[in-house]
N, C-alpha and C positions, 0 to 999 in steps of 0.2 A: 504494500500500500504506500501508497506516495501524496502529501498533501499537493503538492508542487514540482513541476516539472521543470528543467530551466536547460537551455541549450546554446554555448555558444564558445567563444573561444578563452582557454585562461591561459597566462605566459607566467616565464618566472620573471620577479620583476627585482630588478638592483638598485640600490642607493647608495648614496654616501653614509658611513657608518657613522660620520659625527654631523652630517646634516651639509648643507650648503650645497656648492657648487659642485659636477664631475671631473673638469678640467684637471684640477692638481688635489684630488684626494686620493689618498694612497689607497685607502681599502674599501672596499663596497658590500653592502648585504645583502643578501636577498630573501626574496620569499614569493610568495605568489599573489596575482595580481589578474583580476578579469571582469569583467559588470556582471557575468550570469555566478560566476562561485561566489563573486562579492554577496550576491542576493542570496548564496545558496549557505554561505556561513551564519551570515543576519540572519536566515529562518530557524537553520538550528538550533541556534541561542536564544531563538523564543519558540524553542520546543516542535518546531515540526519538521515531519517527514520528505526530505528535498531530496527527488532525483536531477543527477544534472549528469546530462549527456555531451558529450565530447570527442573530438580528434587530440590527441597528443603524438608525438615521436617517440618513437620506441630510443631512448635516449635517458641519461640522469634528468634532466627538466622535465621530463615527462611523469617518470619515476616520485620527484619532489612534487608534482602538482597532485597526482594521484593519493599518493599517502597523506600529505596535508591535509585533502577532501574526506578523505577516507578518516582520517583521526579526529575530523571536527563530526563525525557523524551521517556526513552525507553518501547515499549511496553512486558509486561510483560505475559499479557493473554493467552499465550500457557505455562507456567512455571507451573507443578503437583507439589502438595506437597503430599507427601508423609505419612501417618499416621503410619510406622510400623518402620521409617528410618531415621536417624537424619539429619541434616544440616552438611555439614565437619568446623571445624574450622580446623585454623593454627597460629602459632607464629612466629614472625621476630623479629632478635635484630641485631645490628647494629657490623660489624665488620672490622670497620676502619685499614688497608686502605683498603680491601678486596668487594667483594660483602657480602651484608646480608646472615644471617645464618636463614633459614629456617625450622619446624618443623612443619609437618603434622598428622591430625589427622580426615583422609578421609574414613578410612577402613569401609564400607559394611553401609556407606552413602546414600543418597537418590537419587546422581547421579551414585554412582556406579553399580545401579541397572539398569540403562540404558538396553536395549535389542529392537532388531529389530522390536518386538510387538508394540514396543511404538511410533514408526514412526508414522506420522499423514502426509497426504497430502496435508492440511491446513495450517500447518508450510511455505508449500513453496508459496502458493497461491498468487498471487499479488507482487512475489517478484522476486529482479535481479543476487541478488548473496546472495551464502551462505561461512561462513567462519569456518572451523572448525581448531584443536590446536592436537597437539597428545600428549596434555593428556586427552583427555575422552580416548582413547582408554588404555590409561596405570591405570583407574579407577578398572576394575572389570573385572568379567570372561567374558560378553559379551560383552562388551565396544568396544571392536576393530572390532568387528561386528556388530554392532551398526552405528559405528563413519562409516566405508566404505558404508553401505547401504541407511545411509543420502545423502554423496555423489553422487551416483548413482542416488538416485531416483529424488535429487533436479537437475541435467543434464535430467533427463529424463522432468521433469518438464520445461528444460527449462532455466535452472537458469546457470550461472557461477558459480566456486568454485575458494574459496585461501583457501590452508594448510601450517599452521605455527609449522613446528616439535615440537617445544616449548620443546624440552628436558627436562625432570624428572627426573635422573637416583636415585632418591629416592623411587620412583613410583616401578619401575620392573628392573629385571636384561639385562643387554647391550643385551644378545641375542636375547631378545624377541623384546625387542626395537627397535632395529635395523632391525630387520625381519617384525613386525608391520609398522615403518616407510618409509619402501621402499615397502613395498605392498600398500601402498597407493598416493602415488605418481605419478600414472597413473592415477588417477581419480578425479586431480586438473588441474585446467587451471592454477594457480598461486600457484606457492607453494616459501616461505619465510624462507630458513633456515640460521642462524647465519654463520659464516665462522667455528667455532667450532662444531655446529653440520651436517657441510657439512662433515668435517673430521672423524668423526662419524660414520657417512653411510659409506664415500666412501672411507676411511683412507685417508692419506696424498698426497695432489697433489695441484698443480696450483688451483687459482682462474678461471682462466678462462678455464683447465679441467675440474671443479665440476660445472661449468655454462653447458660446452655441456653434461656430462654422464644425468644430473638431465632433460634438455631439450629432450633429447633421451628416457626419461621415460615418454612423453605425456604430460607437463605442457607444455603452449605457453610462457609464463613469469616464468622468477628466479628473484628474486631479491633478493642476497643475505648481512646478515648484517655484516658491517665491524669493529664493535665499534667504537671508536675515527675515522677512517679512514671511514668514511661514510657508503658506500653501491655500490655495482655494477649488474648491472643489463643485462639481456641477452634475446633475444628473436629473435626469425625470423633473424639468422645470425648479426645480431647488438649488442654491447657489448656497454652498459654505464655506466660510472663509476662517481658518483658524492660525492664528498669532505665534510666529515662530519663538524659540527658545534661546535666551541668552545664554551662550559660553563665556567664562573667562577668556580663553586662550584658543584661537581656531590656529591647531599644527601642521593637520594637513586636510585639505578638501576634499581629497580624488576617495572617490566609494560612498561620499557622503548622499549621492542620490540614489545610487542600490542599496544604502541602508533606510533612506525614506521608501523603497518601495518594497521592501522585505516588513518593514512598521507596518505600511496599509493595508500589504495583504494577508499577513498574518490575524489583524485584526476585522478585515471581512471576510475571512476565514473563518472565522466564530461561527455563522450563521450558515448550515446546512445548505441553506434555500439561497446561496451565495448573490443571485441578482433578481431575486422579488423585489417589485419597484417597490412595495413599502417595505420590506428591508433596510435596501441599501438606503432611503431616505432616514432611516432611525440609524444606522451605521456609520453612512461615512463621516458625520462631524466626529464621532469618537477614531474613528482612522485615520484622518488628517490630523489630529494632537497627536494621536500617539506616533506617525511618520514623520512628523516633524521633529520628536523628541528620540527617536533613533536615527534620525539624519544629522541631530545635532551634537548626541552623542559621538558621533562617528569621527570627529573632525578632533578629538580629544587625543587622537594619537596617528604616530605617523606609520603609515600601512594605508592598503586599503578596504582592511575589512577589522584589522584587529579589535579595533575601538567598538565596535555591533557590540550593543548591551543585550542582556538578557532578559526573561521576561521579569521576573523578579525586578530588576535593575527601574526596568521599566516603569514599572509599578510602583516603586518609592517614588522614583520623579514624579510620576502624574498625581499623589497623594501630596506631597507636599513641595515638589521643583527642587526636591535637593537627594541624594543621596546616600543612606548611612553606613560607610565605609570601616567603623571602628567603633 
């Protein structure tokens, strides 16, 4: 049994071991680093069942991404390794006050190879929802036909979908992007885009414009992210808008939006009947607090998933906004 399905590519990811810059640091860390594991770490730590499917290279990076996944809980067993295909690695350094500066090195990968062949029906079996990111589809030549037929076929099966544009624009050029990203947007029940890559799709307009054009594309739920300013959320004629969470210290950004969408869906996961319009009308204000306060969490340490609180974790912040450590 699988609460969640998630499918996409993870790399090992390196940094400077005392922070800053790559240029002149002698030693580097690593660990792993991807938007579908990010989501798939965050759901375990608030207790649910994550399948997440995958290409790796039959390699040590493959090796570490595996047993990582596999030690935080997640099931792994549907992840191919690839013998012809490496693992992607990437690099982050630190660029104070700005977000991190990212460097990829994905190109013709063991997930890039992704193609419609490689569908399995057993991916969805026993399961409620799949979650997919638009970057598999900005991976490889089949990817974005790949990435839409998982969609499909896991609705056919039965299952819910969330899509989290997850913008690349290192990935592929805005045209394609942009053209990839709204042809799939009809074949989400939940789709999660930032308020920047609403503007993206749809150029510049009101929040609660890009609430109805995106709602008028076939999702039942928007919820879109507001940085500091939380999150607002739209669905079946209802607009919520709930108030992001103050950090002392934001270390690092990167995962902080696959840990708000690991928050939401974990908490419209509560509800059996997952998108009964009076449901999710009584649900998502408590899902946008609570994704707001694991997205906020998340930025508390430098990684991309380590900082994912747990449910517990959860639950003191939302009872009194603090947490009791000692």
């Amino acid at each position: 049994m699988a609460d969640i399905v998630t499918i996409g590519e993870s790399m090992v990811l390196f940094q400077p071991y005392t922070g800053g810059g790559i240029k002149y640091t002698p030693l580097l860390t690593k660990s792993v680093g991807g938007a579908e594991s990010n989501l798939a770490f965050g759901l375990t730590k608030l207790g649910r069942k994550v399948r997440w499917v995958s290409r790796v290279g039959n390699d040590p990076f493959g090796e570490l991404i595996l047993a990582t996944l596999a030690g935080e809980g997640v099931d792994v067993t549907h992840a191919v390794k690839d013998p012809d295909h490496p693992t992607a690695l990437y690099f982050k350094e630190a660029k104070v006050p700005s977000d991190p500066s990212v460097y990829y090195y994905r190109q013709q990968s063991a997930a890039s190879r992704f193609s419609s062949d490689h569908i399995r029906s057993e991916w969805f079996k026993d399961a409620r929802h799949l979650h997919v990111t638009g970057i598999t589809p900005a991976l490889g030549e089949e990817t974005a036909a790949f990435t839409k037929e998982a969609m499909i076929q896991a609705r056919e099966q039965g299952l819910t979908v969330s899509f989290d544009p997850n913008l690349r624009r290192k990935l592929w050029d805005d045209h394609t992007a942009r053209k990839v990203l709204l042809d799939l947007i009809p074949y989400c029940d939940v789709f999660l885009p930032g308020i920047e890559e609403a503007e993206f799709l749809l150029g510049e307009k009101s929040s609660a414009a890009y609430g109805e054009e995106f709602l008028n594309m076939g999702p039942s739920v928007v919820a879109m992210k507001l940085g500091e300013e939380g999150s607002i959320g739209f669905t079946n004629g209802h607009v919520f808008e709930a108030p992001g969470h103050t950090v002392k210290q934001v270390v690092d950004t990167v995962g902080a939006g696959d840990a708000f969408a690991a928050g939401l869906l974990d908490s419209l996961l509560e509800e059996k009947s997952l998108f009964d319009k009076e449901t999710i009308v009584r649900t998502l204000p408590q899902a946008l607090e609570q994704a707001n306060i694991t997205g906020a969490l998340a930025t508390q340490f430098s990684g991309d998933w380590e900082g994912a609180p747990t449910k517990e974790e959860v639950r003191q912040y939302m009872n009194n906004g603090k947490m009791v450590t000692r």
